[in-house]
PyMOL Python script that loads the backbone (N, CA, C, O; Angstrom):
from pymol import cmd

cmd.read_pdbstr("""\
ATOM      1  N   UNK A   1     -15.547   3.584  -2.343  1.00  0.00           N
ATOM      2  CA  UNK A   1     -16.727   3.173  -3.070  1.00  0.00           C
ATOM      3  C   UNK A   1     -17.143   1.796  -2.564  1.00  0.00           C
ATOM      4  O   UNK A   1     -16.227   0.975  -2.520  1.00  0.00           O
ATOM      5  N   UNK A   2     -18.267   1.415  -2.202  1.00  0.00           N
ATOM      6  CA  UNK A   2     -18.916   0.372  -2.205  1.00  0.00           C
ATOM      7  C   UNK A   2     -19.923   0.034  -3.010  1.00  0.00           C
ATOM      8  O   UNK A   2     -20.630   0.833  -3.624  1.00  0.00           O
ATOM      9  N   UNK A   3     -20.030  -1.421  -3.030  1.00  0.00           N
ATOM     10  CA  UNK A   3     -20.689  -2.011  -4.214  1.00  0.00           C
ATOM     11  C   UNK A   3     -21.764  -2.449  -3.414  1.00  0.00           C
ATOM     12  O   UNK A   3     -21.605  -2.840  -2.258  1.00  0.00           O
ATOM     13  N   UNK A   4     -23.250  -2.380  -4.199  1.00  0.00           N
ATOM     14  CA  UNK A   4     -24.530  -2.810  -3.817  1.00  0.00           C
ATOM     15  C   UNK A   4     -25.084  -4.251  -4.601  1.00  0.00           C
ATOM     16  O   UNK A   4     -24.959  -4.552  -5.788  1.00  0.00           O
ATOM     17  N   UNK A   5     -25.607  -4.863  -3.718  1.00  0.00           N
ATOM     18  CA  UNK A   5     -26.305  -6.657  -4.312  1.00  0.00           C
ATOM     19  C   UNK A   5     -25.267  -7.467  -4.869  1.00  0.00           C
ATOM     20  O   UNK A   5     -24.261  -7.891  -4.298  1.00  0.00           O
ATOM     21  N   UNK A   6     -25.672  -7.648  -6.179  1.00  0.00           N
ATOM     22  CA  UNK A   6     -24.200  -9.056  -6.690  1.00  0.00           C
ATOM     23  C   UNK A   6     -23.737  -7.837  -7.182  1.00  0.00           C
ATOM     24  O   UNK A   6     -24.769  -7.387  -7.681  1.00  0.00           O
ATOM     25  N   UNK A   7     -23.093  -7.222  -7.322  1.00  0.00           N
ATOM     26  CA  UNK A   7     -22.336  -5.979  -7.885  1.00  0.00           C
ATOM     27  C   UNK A   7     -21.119  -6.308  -6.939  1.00  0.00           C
ATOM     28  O   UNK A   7     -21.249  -6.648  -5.763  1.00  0.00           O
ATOM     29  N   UNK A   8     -19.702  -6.136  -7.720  1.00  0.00           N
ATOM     30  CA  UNK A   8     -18.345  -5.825  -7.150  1.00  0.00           C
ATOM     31  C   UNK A   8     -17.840  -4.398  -7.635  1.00  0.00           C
ATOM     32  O   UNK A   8     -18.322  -3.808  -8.602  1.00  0.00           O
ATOM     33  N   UNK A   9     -16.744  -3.890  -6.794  1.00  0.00           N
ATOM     34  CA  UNK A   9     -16.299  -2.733  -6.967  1.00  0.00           C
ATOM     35  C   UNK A   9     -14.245  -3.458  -6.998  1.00  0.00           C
ATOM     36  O   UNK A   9     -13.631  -3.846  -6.004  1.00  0.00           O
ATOM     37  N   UNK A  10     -13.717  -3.403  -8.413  1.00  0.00           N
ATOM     38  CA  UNK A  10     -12.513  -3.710  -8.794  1.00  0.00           C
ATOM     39  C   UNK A  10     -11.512  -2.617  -9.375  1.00  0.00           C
ATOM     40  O   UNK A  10     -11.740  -1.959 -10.391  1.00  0.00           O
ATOM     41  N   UNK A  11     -10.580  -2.535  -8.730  1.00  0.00           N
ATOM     42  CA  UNK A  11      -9.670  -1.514  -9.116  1.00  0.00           C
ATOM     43  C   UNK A  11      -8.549  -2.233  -9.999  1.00  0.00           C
ATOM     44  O   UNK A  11      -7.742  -2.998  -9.471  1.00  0.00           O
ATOM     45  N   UNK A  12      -8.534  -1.935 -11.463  1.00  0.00           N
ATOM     46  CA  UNK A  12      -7.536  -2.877 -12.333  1.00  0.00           C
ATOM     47  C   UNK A  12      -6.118  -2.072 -12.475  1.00  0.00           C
ATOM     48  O   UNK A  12      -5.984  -1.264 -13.393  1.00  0.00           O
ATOM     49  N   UNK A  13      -5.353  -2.250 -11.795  1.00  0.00           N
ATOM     50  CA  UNK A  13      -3.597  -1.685 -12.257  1.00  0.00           C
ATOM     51  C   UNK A  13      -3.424  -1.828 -13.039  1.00  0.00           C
ATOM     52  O   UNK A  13      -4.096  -2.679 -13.622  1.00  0.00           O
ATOM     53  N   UNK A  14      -2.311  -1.084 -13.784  1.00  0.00           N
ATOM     54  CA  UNK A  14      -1.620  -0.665 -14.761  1.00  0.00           C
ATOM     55  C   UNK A  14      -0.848  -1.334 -15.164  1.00  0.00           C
ATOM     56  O   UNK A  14       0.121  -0.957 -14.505  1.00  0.00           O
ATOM     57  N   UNK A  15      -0.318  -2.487 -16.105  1.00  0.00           N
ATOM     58  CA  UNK A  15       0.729  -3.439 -16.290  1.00  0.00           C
ATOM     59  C   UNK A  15       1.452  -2.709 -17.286  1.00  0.00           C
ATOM     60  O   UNK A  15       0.971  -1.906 -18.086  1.00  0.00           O
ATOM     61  N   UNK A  16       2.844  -3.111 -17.152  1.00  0.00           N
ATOM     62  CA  UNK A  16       3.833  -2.472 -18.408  1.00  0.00           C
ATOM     63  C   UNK A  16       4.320  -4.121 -19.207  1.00  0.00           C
ATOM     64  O   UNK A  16       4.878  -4.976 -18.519  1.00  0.00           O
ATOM     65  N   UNK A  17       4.108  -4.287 -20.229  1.00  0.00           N
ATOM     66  CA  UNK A  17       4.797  -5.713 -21.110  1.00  0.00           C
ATOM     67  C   UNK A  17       6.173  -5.116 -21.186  1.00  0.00           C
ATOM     68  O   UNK A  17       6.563  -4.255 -20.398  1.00  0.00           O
ATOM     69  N   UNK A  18       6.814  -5.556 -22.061  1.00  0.00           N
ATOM     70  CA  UNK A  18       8.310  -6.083 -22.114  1.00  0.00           C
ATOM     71  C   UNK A  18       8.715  -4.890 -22.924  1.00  0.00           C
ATOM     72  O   UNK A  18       9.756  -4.276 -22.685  1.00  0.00           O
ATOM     73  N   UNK A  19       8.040  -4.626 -23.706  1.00  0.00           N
ATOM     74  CA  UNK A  19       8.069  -3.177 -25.225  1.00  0.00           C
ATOM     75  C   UNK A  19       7.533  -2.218 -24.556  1.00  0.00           C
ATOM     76  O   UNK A  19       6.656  -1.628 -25.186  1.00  0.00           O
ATOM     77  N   UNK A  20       7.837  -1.642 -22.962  1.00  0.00           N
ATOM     78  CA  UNK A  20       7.223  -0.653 -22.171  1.00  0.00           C
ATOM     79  C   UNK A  20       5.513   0.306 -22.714  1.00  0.00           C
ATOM     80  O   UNK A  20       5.253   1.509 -22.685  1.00  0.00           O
ATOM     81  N   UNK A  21       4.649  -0.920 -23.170  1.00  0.00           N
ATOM     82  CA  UNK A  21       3.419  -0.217 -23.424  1.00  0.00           C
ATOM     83  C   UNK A  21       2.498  -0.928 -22.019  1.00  0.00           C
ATOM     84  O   UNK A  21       2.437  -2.016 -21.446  1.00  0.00           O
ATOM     85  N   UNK A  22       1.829   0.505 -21.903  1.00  0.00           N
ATOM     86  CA  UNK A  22       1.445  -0.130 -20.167  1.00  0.00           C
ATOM     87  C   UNK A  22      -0.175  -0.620 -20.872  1.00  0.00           C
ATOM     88  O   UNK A  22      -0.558  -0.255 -21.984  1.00  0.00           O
ATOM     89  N   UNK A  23      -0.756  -1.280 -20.174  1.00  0.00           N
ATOM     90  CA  UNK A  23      -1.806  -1.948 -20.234  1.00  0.00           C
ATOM     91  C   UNK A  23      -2.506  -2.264 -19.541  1.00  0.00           C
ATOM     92  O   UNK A  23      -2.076  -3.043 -18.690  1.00  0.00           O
ATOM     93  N   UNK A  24      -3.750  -1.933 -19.479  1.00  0.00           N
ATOM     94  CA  UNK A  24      -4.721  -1.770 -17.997  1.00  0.00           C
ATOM     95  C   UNK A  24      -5.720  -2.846 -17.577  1.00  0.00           C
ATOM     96  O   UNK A  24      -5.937  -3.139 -16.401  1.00  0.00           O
ATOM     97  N   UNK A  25      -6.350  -3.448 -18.702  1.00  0.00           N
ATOM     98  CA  UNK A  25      -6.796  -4.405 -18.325  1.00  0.00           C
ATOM     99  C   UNK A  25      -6.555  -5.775 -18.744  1.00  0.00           C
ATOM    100  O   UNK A  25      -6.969  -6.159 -19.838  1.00  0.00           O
ATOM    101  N   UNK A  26      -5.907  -6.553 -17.946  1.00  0.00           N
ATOM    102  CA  UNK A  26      -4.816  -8.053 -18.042  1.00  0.00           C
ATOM    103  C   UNK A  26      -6.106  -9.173 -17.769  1.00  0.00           C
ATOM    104  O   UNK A  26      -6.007 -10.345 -18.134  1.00  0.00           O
ATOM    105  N   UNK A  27      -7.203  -8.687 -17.142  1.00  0.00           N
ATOM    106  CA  UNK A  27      -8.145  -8.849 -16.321  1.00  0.00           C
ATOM    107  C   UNK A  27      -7.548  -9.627 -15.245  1.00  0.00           C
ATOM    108  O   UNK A  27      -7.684 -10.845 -15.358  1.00  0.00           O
ATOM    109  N   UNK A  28      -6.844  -9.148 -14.106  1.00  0.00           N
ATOM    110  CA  UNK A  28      -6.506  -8.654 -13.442  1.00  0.00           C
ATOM    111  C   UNK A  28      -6.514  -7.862 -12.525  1.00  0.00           C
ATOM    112  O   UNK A  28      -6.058  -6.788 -12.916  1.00  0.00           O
ATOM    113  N   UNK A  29      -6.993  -7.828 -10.809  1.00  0.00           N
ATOM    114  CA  UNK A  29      -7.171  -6.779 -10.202  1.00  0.00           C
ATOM    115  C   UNK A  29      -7.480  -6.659  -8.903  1.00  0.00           C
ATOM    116  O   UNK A  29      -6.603  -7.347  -8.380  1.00  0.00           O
ATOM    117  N   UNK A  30      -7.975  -6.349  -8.264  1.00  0.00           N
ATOM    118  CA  UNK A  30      -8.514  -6.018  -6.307  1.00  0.00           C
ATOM    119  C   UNK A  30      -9.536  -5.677  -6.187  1.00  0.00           C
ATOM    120  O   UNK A  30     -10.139  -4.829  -6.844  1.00  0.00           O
ATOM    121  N   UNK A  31      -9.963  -6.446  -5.110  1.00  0.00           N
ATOM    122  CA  UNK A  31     -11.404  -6.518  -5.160  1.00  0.00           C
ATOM    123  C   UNK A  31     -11.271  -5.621  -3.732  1.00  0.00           C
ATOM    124  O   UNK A  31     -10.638  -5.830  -2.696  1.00  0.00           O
ATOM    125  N   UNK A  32     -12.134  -4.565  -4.148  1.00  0.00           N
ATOM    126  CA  UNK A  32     -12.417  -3.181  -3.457  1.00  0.00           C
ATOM    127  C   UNK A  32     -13.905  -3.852  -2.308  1.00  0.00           C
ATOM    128  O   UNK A  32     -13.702  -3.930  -1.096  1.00  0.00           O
ATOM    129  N   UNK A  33     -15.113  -4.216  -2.827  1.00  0.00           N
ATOM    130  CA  UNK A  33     -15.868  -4.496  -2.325  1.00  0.00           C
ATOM    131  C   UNK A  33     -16.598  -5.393  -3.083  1.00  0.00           C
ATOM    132  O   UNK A  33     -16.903  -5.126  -4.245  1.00  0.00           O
ATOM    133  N   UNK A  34     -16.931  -6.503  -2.507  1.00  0.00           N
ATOM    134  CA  UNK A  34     -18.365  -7.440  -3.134  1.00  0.00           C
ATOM    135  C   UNK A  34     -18.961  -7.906  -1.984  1.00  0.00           C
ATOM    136  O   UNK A  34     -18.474  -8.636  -1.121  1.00  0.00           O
ATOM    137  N   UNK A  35     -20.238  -7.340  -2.062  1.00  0.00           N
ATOM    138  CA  UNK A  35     -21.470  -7.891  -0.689  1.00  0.00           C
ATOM    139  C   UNK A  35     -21.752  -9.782  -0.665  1.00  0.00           C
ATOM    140  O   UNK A  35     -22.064 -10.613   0.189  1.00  0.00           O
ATOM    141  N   UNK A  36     -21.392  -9.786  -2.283  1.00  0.00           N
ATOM    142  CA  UNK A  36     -21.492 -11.243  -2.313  1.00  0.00           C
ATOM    143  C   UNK A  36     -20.532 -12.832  -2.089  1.00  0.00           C
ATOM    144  O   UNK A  36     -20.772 -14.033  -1.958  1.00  0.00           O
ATOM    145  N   UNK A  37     -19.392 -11.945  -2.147  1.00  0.00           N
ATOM    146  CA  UNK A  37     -17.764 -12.804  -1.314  1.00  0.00           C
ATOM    147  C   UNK A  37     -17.139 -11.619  -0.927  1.00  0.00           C
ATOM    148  O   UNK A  37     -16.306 -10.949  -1.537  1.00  0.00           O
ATOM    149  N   UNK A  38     -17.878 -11.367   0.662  1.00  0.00           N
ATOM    150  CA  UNK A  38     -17.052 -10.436   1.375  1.00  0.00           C
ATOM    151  C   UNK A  38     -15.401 -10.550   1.802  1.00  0.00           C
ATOM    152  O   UNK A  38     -14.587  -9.646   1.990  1.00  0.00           O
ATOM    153  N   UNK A  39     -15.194 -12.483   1.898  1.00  0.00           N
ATOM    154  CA  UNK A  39     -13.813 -12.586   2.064  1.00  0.00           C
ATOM    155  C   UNK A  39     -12.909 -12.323   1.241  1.00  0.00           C
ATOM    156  O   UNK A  39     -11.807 -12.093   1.740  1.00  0.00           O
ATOM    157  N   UNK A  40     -13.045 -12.251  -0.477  1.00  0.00           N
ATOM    158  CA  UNK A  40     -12.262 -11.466  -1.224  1.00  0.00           C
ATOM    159  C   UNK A  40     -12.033 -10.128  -1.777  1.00  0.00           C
ATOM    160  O   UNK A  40     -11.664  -9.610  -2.832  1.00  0.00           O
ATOM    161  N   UNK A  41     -12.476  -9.745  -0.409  1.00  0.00           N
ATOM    162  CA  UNK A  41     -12.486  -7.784  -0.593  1.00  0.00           C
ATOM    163  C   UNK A  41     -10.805  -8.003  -0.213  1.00  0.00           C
ATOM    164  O   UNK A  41     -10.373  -8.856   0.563  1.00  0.00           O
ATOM    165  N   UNK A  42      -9.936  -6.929  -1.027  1.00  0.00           N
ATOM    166  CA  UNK A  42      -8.279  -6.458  -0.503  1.00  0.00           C
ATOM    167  C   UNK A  42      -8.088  -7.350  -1.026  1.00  0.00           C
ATOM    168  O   UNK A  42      -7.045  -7.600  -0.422  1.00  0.00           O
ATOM    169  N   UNK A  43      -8.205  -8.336  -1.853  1.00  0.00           N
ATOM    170  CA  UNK A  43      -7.449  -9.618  -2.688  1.00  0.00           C
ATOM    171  C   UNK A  43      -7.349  -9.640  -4.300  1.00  0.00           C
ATOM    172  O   UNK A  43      -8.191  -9.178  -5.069  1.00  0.00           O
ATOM    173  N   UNK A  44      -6.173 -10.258  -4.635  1.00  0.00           N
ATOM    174  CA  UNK A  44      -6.278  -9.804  -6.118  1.00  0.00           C
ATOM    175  C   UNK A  44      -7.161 -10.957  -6.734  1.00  0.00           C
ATOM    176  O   UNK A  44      -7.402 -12.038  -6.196  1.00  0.00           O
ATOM    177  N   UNK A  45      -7.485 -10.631  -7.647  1.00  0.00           N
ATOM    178  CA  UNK A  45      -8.691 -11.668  -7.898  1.00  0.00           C
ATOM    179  C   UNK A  45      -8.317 -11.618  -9.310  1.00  0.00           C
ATOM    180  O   UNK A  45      -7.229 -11.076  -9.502  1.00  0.00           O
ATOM    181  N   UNK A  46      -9.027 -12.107 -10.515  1.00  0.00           N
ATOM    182  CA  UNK A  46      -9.106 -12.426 -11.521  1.00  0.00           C
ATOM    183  C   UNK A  46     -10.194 -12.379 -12.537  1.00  0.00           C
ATOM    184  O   UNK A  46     -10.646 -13.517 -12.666  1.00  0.00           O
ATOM    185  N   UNK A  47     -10.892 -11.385 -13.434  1.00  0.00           N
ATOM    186  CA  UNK A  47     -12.424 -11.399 -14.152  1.00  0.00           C
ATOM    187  C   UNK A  47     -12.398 -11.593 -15.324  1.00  0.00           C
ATOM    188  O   UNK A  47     -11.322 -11.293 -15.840  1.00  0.00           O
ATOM    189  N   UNK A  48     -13.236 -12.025 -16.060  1.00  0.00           N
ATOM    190  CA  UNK A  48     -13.991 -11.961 -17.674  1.00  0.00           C
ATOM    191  C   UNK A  48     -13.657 -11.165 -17.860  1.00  0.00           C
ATOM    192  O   UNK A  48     -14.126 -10.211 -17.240  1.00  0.00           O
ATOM    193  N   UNK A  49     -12.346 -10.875 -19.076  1.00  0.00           N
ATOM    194  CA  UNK A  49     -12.216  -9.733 -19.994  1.00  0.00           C
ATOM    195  C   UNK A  49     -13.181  -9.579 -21.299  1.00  0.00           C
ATOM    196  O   UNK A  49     -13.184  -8.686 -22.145  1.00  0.00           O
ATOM    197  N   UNK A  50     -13.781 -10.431 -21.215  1.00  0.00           N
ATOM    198  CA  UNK A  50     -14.904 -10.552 -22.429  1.00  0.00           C
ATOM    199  C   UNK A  50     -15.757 -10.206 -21.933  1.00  0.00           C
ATOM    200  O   UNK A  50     -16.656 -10.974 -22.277  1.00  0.00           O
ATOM    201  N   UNK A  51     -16.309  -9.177 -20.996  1.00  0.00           N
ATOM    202  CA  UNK A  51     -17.339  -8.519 -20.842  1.00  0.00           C
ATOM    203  C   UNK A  51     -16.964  -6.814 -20.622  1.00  0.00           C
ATOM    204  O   UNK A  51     -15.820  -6.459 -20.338  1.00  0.00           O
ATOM    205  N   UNK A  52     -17.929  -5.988 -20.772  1.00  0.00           N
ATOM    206  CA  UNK A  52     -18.092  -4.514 -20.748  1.00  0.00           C
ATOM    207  C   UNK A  52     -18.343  -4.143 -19.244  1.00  0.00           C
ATOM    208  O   UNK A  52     -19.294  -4.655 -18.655  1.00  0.00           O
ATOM    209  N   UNK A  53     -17.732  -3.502 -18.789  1.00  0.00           N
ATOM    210  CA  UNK A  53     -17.722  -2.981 -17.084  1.00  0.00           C
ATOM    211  C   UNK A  53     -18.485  -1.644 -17.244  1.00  0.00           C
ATOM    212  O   UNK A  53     -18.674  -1.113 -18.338  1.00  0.00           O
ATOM    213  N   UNK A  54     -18.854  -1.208 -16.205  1.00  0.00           N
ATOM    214  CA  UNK A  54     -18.241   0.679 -15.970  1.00  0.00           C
ATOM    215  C   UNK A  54     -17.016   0.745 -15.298  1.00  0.00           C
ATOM    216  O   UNK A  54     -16.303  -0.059 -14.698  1.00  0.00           O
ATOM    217  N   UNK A  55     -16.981   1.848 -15.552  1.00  0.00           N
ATOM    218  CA  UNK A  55     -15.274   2.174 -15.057  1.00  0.00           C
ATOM    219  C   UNK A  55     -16.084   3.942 -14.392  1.00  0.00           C
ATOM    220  O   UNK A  55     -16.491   4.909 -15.036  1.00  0.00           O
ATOM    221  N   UNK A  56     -16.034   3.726 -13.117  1.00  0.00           N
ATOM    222  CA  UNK A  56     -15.884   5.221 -12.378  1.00  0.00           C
ATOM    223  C   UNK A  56     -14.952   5.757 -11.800  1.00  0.00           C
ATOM    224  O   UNK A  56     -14.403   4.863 -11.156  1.00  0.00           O
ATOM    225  N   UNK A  57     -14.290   6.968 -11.598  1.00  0.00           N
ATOM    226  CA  UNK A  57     -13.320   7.231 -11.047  1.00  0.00           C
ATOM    227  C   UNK A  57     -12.181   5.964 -10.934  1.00  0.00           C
ATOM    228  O   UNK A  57     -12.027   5.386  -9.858  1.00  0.00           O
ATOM    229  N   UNK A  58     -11.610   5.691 -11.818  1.00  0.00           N
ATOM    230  CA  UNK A  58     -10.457   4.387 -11.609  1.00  0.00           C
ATOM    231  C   UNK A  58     -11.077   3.216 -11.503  1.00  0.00           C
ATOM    232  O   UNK A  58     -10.487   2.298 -12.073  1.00  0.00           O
ATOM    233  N   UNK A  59     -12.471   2.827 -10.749  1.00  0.00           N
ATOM    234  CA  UNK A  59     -12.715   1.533 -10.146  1.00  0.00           C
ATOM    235  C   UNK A  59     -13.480   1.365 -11.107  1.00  0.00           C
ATOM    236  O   UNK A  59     -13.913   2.360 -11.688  1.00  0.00           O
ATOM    237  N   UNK A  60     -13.900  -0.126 -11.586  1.00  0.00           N
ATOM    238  CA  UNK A  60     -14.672  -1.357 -12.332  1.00  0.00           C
ATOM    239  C   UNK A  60     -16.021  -1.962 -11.611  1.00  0.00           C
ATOM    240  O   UNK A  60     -16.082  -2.494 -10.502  1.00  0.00           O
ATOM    241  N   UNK A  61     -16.782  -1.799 -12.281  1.00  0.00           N
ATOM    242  CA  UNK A  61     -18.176  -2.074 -11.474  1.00  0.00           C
ATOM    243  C   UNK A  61     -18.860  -3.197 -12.341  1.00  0.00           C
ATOM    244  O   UNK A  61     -19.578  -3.048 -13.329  1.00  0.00           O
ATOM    245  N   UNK A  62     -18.435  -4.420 -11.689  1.00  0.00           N
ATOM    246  CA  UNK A  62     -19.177  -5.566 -12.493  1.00  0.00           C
ATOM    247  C   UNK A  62     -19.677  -6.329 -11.404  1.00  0.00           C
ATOM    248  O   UNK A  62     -19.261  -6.325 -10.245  1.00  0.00           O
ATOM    249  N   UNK A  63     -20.866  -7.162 -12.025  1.00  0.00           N
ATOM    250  CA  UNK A  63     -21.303  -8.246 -11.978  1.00  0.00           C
ATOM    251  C   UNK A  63     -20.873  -9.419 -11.130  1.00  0.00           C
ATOM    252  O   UNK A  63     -20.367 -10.214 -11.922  1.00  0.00           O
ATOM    253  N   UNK A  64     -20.817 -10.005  -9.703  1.00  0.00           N
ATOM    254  CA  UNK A  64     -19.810 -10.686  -9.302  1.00  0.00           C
ATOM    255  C   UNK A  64     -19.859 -11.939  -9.976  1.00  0.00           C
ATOM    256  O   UNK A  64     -18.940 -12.650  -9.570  1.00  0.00           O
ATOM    257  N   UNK A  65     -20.457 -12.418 -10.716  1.00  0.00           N
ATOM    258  CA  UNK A  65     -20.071 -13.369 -11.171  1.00  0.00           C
ATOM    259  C   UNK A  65     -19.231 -13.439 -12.707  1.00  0.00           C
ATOM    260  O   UNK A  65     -19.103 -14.522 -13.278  1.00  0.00           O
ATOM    261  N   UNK A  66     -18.770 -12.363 -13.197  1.00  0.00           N
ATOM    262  CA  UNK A  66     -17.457 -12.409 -13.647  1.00  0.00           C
ATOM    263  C   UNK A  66     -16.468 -12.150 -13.197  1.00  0.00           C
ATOM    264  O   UNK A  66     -15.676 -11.377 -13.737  1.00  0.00           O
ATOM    265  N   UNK A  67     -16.200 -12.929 -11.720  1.00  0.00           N
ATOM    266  CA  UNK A  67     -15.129 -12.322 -11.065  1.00  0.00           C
ATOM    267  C   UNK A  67     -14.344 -14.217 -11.126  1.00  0.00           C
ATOM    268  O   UNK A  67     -14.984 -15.071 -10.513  1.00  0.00           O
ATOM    269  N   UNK A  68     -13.268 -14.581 -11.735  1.00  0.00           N
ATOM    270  CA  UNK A  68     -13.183 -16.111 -11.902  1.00  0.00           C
ATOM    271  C   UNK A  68     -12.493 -16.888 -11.171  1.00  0.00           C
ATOM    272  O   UNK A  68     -12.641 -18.110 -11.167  1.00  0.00           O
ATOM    273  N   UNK A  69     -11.297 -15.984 -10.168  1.00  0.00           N
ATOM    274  CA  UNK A  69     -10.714 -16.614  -9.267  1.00  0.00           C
ATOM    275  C   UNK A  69     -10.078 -15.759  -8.356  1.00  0.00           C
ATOM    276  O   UNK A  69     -10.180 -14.548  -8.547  1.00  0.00           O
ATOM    277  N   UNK A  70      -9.382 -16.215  -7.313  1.00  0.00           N
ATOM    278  CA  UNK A  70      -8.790 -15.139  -6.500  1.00  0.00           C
ATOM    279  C   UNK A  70      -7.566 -15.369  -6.647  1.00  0.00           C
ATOM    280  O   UNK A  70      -7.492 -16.545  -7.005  1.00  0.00           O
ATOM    281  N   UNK A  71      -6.505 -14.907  -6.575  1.00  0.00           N
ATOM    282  CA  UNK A  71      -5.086 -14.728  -6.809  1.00  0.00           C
ATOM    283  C   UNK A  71      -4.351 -14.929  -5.014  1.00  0.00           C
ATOM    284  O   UNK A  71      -3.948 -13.906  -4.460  1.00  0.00           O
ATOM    285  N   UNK A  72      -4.234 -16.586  -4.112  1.00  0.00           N
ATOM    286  CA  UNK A  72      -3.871 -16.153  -3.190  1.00  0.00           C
ATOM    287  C   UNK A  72      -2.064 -15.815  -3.130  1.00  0.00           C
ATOM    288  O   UNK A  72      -1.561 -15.322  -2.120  1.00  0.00           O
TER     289      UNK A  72
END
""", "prot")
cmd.dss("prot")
cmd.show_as("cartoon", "prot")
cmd.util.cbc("prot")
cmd.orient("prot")
């Protein structure tokens, strides 16, 4: 999947806490594609859990500017 304009395409993994309940969004995740910081495509990055995404097939389709840091 690729992402079009300020749009990113984020795939969020699955975290397990300590009381084995898994948990999906830590906001937390990999940045699949953004046209707008192409250098943090394949990097884990960091977004606004206080906002509403889509979620298609597995991947997160937001806004790049709730994307808040990169994880090097």
């Amino acid at each position: 999947m690729k992402a079009v304009g300020e749009y990113a395409v984020v795939v969020i993994e699955n975290t397990t806490n300590s009381s084995g309940i898994q948990i999906k969004n830590d906001g937390e995740g990999v940045c699949i594609s953004c046209p707008n910081f192409p250098d943090i495509e394949g990097k884990s990055i960091v977004v606004d859990t206080n906002q509403k995404y889509t979620e298609v097939s597995g991947y997160m389709i937001m806004h790049s500017k709730f994307i808040m840091a990169v994880i090097e």
